[in-house]
LUMNU-392596 format. One record per residue (C-alpha): residue number from 1; x, y, z. Coordinates in nm, 2 decimals, decimal comma, padded with zeros to 4 digits. Layout:
<nubas>
sero / x / y / z
NUM / X / Y / Z
...
</nubas>
This chain:
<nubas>
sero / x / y / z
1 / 01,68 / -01,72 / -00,85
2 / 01,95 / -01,51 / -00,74
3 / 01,89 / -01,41 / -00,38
4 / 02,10 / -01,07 / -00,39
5 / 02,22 / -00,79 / -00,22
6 / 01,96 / -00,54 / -00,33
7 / 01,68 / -00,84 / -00,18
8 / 01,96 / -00,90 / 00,11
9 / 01,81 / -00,52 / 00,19
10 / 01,47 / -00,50 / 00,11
11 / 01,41 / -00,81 / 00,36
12 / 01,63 / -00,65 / 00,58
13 / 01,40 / -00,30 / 00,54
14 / 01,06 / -00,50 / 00,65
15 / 01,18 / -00,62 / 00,97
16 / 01,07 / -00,33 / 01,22
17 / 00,75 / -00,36 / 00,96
18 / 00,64 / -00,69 / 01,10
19 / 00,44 / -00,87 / 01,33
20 / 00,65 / -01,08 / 01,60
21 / 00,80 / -01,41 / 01,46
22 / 00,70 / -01,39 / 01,12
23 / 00,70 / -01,65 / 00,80
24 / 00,73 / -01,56 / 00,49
25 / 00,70 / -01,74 / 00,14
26 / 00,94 / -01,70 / -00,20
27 / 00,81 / -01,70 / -00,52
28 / 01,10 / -01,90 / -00,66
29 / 01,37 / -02,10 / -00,46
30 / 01,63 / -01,87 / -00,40
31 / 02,02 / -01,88 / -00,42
32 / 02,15 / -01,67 / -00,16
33 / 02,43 / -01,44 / -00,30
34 / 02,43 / -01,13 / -00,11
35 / 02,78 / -01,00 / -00,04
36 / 03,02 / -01,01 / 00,31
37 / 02,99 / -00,59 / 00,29
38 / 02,56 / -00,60 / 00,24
39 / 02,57 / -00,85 / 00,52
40 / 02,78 / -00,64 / 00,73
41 / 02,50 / -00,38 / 00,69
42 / 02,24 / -00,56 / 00,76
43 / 02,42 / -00,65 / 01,10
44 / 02,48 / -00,24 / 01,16
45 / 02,09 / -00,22 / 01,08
46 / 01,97 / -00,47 / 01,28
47 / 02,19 / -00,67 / 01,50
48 / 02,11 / -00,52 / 01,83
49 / 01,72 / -00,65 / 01,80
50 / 01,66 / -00,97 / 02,07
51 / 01,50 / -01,14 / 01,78
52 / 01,79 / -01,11 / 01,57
53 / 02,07 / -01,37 / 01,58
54 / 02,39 / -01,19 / 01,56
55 / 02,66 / -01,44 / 01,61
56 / 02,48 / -01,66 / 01,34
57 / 02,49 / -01,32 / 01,06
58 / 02,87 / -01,33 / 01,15
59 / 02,91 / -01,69 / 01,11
60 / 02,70 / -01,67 / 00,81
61 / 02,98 / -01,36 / 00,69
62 / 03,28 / -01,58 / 00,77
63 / 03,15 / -01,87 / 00,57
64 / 03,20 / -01,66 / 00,24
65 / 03,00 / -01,53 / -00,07
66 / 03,09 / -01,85 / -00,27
67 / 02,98 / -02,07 / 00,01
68 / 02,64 / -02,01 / 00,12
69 / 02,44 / -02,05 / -00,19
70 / 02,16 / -02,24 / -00,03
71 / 02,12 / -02,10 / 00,30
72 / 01,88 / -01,83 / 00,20
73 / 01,62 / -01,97 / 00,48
74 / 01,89 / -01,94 / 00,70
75 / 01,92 / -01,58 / 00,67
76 / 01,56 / -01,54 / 00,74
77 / 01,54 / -01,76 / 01,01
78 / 01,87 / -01,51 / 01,16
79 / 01,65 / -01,23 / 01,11
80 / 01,39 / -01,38 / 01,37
81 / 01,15 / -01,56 / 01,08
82 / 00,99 / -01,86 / 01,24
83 / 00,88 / -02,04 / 00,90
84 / 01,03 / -02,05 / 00,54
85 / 00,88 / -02,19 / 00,22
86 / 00,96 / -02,11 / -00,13
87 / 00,74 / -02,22 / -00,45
88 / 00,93 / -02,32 / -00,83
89 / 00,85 / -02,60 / -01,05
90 / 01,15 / -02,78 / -00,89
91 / 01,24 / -02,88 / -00,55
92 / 01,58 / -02,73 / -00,52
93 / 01,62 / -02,58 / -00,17
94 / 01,33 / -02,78 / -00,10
95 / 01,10 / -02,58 / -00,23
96 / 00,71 / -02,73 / -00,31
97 / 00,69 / -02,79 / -00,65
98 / 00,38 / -02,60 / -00,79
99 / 00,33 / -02,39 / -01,10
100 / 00,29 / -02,00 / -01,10
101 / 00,14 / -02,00 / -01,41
102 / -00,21 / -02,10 / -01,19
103 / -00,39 / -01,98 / -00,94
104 / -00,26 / -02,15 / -00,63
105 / -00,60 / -02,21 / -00,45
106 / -00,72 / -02,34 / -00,74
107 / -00,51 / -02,57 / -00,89
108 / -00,32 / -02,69 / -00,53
109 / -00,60 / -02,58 / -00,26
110 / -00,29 / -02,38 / -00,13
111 / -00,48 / -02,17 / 00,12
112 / -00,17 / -02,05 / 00,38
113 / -00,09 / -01,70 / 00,43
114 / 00,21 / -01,54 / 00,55
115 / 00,35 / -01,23 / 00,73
116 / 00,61 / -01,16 / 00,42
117 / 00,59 / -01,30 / 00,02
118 / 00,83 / -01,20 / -00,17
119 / 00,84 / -01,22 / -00,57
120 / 01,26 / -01,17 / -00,58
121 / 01,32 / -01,22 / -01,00
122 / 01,09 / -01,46 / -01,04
123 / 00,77 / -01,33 / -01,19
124 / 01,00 / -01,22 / -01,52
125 / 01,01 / -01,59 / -01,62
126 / 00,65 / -01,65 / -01,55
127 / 00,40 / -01,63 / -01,88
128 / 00,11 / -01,55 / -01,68
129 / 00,15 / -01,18 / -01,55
130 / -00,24 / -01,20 / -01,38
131 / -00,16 / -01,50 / -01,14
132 / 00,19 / -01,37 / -01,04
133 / 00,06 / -01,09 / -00,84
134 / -00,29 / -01,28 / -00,75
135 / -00,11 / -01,53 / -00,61
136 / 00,11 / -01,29 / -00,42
137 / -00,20 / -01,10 / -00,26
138 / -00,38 / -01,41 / -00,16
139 / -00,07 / -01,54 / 00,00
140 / 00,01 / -01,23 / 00,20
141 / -00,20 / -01,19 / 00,55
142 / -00,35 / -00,91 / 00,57
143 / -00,14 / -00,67 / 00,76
144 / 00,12 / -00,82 / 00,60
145 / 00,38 / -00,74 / 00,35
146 / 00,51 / -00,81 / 00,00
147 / 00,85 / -00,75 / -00,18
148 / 00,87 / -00,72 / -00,54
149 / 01,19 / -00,70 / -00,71
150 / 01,23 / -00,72 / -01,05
151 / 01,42 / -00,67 / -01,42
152 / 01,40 / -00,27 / -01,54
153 / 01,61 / -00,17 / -01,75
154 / 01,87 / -00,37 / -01,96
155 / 01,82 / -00,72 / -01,84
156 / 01,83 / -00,83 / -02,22
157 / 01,64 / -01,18 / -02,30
158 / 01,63 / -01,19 / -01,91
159 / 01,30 / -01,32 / -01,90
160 / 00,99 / -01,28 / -02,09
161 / 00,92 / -00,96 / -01,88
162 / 01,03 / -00,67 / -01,72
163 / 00,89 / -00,44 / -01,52
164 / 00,82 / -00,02 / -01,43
165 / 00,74 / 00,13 / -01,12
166 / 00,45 / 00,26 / -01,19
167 / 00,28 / -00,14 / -01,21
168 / 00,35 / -00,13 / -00,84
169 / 00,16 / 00,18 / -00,78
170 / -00,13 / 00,08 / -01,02
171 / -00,14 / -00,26 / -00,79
172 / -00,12 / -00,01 / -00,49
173 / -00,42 / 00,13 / -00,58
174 / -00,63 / -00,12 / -00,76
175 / -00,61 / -00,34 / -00,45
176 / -00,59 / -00,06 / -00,12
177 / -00,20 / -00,18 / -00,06
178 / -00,06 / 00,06 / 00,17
179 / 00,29 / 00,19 / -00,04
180 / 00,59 / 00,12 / 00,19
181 / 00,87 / 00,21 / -00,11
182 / 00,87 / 00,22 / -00,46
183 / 01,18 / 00,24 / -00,60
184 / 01,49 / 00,15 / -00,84
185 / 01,82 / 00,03 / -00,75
186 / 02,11 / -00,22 / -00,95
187 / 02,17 / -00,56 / -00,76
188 / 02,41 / -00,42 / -00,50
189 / 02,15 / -00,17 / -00,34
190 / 02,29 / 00,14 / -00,43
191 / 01,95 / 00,35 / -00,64
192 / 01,68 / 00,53 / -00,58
193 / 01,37 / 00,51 / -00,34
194 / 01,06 / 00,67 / -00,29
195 / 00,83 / 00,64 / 00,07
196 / 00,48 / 00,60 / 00,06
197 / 00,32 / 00,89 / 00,29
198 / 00,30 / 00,66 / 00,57
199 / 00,68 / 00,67 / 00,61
200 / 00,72 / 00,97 / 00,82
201 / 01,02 / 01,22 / 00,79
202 / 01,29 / 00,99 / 00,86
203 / 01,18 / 00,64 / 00,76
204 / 01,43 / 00,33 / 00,81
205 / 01,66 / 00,30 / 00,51
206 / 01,58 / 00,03 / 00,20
207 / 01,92 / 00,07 / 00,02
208 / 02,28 / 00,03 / 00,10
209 / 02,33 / 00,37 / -00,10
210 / 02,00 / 00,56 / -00,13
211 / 01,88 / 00,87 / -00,32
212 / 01,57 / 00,97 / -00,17
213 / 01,31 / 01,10 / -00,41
214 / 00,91 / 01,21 / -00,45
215 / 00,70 / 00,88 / -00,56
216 / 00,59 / 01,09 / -00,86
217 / 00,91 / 01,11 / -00,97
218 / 00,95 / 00,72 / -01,02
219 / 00,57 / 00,69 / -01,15
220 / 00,65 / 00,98 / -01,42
221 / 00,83 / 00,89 / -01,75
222 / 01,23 / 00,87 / -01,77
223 / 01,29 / 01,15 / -02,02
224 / 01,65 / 01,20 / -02,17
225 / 01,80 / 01,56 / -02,20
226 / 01,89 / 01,67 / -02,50
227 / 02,31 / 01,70 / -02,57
228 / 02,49 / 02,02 / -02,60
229 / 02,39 / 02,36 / -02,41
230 / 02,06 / 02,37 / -02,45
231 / 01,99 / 02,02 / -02,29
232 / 02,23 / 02,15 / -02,01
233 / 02,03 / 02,48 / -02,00
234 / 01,68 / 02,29 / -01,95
235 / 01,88 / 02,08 / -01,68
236 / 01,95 / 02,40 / -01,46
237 / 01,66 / 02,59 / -01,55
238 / 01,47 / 02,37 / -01,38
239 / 01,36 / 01,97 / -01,36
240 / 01,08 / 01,82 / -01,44
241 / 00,96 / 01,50 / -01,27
242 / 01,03 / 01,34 / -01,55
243 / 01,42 / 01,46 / -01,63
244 / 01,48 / 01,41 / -01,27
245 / 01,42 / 01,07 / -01,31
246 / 01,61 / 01,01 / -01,60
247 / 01,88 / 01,17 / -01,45
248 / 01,89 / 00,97 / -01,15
249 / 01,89 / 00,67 / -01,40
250 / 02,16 / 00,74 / -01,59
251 / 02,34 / 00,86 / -01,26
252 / 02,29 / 00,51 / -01,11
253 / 02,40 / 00,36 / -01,47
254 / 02,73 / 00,47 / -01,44
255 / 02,88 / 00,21 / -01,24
256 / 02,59 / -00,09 / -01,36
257 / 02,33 / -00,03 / -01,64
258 / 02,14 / -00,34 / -01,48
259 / 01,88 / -00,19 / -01,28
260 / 01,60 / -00,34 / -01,09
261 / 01,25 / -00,22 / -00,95
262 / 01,11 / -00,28 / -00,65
263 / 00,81 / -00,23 / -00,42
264 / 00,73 / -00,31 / -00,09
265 / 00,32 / -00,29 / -00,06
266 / 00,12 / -00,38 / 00,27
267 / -00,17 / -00,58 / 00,27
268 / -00,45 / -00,36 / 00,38
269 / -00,76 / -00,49 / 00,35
270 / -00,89 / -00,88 / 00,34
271 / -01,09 / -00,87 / -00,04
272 / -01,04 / -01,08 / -00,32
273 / -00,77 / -00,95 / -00,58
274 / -00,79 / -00,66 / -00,81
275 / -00,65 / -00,64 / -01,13
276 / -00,54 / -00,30 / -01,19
277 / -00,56 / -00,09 / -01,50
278 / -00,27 / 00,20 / -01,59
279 / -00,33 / 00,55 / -01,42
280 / -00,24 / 00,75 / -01,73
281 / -00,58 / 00,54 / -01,88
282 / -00,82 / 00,57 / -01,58
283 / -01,04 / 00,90 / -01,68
284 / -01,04 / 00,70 / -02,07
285 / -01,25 / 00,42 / -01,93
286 / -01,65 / 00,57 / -02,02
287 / -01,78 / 00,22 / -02,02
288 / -02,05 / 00,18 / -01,72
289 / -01,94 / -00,21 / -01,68
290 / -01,54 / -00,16 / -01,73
291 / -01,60 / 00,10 / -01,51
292 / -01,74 / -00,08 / -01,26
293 / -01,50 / -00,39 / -01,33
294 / -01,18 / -00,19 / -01,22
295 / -01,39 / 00,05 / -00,96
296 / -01,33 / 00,37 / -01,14
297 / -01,71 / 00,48 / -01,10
298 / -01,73 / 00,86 / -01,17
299 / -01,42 / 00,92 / -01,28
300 / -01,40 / 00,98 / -01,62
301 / -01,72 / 01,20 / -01,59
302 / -01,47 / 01,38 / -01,27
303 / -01,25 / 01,41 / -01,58
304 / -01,48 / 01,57 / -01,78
305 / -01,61 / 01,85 / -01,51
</nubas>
């Protein structure tokens, strides 16, 4: 997997978010291809910290994009990581061969945790959806954090999969995950985030070039405007959630109509995993034992009221 500037960033994002010496674990080995200028920021970000190894970053710079393909632990372990792994059905990197399509614990008895897991364009290949994100909750401490990052819009035949923001949110709440950012952005980092509310007024940057906007505006739907005046007239008049968004989208498609989403979710609570169900449907659900299944007890009759 393709170990990118935009992921270059998010990583970057979660150190101050951490616990001291952290590990982490990759969904997918990883082929390290972030750029000498994303690099260079990640040094401005992040250089001056004790833990953070900033003669190796520039050594790592001067060794050149084309290069360090398969130092991707390294870059973690100059960021002050104390442990790597990565999981794929090969050993490249290596990686311990195990299949996402199953439940880890399960079909391994893979029971370690980690301070960061990251699912960087991997779960897009993956048939089975349901274990992707298990799997990445039961590998997570709690406390801890994950990173998804994953096809939007455009990746044609990519993968079997791609993915909206509002999945992240829906996991968010299913399972108590504290939102750190949601947010869309193309592989060099320049898009769109939104904080969670525990970000404060001035939380640390995610992107190399970042819009900031409201999480409702990436959980509402991405609705063109219509050509000619009068779509220009609604534009002014005054935005909608929903034509902000697809604004923003077609803003950022300018310069690359690839565009990723990504998440970064904490870890709140030590409980088994919850699958979630779409917001838009929650209030639908009437039946007492779906109801109870997804934890929406009293809220379609709240609906109703």
């Amino acid at each position: 997997m393709s170990f990118n500037s935009l992921m270059a960033l998010l990583v970057c994002s979660t150190v101050d978010r951490l616990d001291s010496k952290p590990t982490v674990l990759e969904l997918g080995n990883q082929t390290l291809r972030a750029d000498d200028r994303t690099l260079r920021t990640v040094l401005s970000r992040i250089g001056s910290r004790d833990e953070v190894d900033a003669p190796g970053l520039e050594r790592l710079i001067a060794q050149g994009q084309a290069n360090r393909g398969e130092r991707a632990e390294d870059y973690y372990r100059l960021l002050g990581f104390s442990d790597y792994r990565a999981i794929d059905v090969n050993d490249l990197y290596g990686s311990l061969v195990m299949d996402l399509n199953k439940d880890l614990i399960e079909a391994y008895d893979y029971r370690d945790n980690f301070s960061l897991v990251t699912n960087n364009g991997t779960g897009e290949h993956v048939f089975n959806q349901y274990t992707i994100y298990k799997n990445t909750h039961q590998l997570t401490k709690t406390g801890g954090l994950m990173i998804h990052s994953m096809p939007f819009i455009d990746y044609v035949n990519h993968g079997f999969f791609s993915i909206h923001p509002n999945l992240y949110q829906a996991l968010a709440a299913a399972n108590g995950y504290e939102v750190v950012a949601i947010g869309a952005s193309n592989r060099d980092g320049e898009g769109i985030t939104g904080f969670g509310p525990g970000a404060g007024a001035n939380p640390t940057p995610v992107l190399a070039k970042e819009t900031r906007v409201e999480i409702d505006v990436l959980l509402s739907e991405a609705k063109t405007l219509a050509r000619g005046p009068r779509g220009w007239l609604k534009r002014f008049a005054g935005k909608s959630d929903s034509r902000r968004f697809g604004a923003e989208i077609r803003r950022l498609q300018r310069t690359n109509p690839k565009l990723m989403s990504f998440a970064i979710l904490r870890k709140q609570h030590d409980a088994p995993f919850q699958m979630p169900i779409q917001g838009i449907y929650e209030t639908a659900v009437e039946d007492a034992s779906l109801q109870s299944e997804y934890g929406l007890e009293g809220v379609a009759g709240e609906a109703k009221s």
